[in-house]
Every structure is written in structure tokens, then in C-alpha cells.
C-alpha positions in Angstrom: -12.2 5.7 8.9 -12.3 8.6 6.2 -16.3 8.7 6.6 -16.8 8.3 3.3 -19.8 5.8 3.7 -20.2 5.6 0.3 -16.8 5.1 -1.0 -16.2 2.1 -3.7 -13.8 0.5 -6.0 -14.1 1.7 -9.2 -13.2 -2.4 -10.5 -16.5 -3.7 -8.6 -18.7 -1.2 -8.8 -18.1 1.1 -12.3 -20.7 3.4 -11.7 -20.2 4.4 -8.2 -20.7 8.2 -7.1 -17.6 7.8 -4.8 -14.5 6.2 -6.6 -12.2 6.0 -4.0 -10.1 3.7 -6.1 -10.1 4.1 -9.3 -8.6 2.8 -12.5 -4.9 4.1 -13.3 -4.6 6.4 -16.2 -2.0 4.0 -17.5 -1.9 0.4 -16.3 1.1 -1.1 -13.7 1.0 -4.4 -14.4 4.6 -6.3 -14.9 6.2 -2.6 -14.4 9.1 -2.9 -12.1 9.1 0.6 -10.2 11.1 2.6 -7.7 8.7 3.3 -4.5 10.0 5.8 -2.2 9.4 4.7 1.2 8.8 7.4 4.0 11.4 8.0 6.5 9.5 7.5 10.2 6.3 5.1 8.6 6.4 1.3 9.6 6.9 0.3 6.0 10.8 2.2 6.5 11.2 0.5 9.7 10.3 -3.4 7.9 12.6 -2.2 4.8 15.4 -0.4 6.0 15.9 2.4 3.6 14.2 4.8 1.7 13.9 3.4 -1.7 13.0 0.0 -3.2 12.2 -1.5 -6.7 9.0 -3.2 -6.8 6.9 -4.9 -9.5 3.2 -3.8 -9.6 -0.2 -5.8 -10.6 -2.6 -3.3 -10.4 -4.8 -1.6 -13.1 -6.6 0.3 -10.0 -5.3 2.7 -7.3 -6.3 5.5 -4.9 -7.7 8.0 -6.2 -5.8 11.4 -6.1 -8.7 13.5 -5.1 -8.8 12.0 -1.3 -5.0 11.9 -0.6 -5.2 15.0 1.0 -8.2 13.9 3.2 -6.2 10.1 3.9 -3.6 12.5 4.8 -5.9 13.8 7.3 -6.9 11.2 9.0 -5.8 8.0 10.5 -4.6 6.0 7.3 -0.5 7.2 6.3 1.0 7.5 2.7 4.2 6.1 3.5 5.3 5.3 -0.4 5.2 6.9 -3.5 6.3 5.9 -6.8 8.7 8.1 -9.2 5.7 10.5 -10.5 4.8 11.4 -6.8 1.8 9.3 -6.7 0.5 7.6 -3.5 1.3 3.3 -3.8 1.6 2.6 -0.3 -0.4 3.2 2.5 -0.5 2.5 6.1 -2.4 2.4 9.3 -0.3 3.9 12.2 -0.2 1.9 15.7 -1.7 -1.4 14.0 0.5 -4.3 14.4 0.2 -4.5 10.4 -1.8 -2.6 8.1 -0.2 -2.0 5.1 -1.5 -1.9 1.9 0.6 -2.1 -1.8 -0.3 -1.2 -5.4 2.6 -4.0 -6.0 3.2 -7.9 -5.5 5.5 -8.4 -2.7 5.5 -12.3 -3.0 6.4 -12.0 -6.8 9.8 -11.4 -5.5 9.9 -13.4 -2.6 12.3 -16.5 -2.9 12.8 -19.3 -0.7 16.0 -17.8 1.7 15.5 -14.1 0.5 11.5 -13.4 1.4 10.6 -9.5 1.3 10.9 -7.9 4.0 6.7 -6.9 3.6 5.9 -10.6 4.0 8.4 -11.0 6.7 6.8 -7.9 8.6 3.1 -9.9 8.1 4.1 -13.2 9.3 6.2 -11.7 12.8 3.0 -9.4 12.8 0.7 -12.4 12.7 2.9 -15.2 14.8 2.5 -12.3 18.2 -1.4 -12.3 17.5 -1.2 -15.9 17.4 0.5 -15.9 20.6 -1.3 -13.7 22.6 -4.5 -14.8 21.5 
């Protein structure tokens, strides 16, 4: 997609020439964040509004050298945390793509899922159906 043919995680593969993700500067994990969501992305359509708190799990994100080039290209930035840095991504005109640098399930609660998880499972049922 980025033709980066070469491009690894820095968690599975340490010493690869082409960290595309690549270990935080200071670790996420239990953090409970504000992610500003991107007015006109699919992740504001499934939430509704422009900002939501979220608790991360993640030791490992995208690495700020190739937001400019995701920008570029087919993949969207459609949230960013507080400091400005990319934590949600998306791919346009896919029934649901959407990748996190936090838990959604840790907040879902039986009655009151999040509205990511509701997104996947509408997303899924219509593939089921016109399968």
C-alpha cells in the first residue's frame, strides 16, 4: 500500500532497516487519553463527535517519519492523541479498516459496547450476508 516492501514492527523484528512501527518514547499502557477524532473520517461517523477518552495498551506505534507519506497515500490518520501524534488510522472506502493504539473492548460493557466494536460487528454481519 505505502510500497515500503521492507517495512516491519520494531516488537518482532528489533533490527529491522525499516521500523515502520516502532517503540513509543514513553509507554501507553493503562493511560486513559483524549483522541481527537477527524471530522469527515469513518471513525467520526461510528463515534459521533470529535473527541473521546480512550485507554491505550500499546508500547509500539507508527513511526513519525512515514505520517507524511501514509498521508499520502491510501491509509487516513483520522485520530490523534493530545501531543498531536498519529493513534488512529484508517482505510477509506473499506467496509472497516480501522486500526487503534488503544483497547476498545476494555471499555466495552454488556448494554453500553463502544461504538468501534459496534462499527466491526455491523461491518462484518453485511459481509456475512452478502457472501
Amino acid at each position: 500500500m505505502l510500497g515500503l516492501t521492507d517495512a516491519d514492527h520494531e516488537e518482532s523484528s528489533p533490527n529491522a532497516p525499516l521500523k515502520l512501527i516502532s517503540k513509543l518514547t514513553c509507554s501507553l499502557v493503562g493511560q486513559e487519553r483524549k483522541v481527537r477524532i477527524i471530522p469527515g473520517t469513518q471513525a467520526h461517523g461510528i463515534y459521533g463527535k470529535n473527541e473521546a477518552a480512550e485507554i491505550f495498551a500499546c508500547n509500539y506505534g507508527l513511526n513519525e517519519a512515514f505520517e507524511d507519506q501514509i498521508r499520502s497515500r491510501e491509509l487516513r490518520v483520522s485520530g490523534y492523541d493530545e501531543d498531536g501524534t498519529a493513534r488512529m488510522v484508517e482505510l477509506p472506502g473499506h467496509p472497516f479498516f480501522i486500526s487503534t493504539l488503544f483497547v476498545p473492548q476494555v471499555v466495552s460493557r454488556s448494554g453500553k459496547p463502544h461504538p468501534l466494536i459496534v462499527a466491526y460487528l455491523e461491518a462484518a454481519s453485511r459481509f456475512t450476508r452478502h457472501d
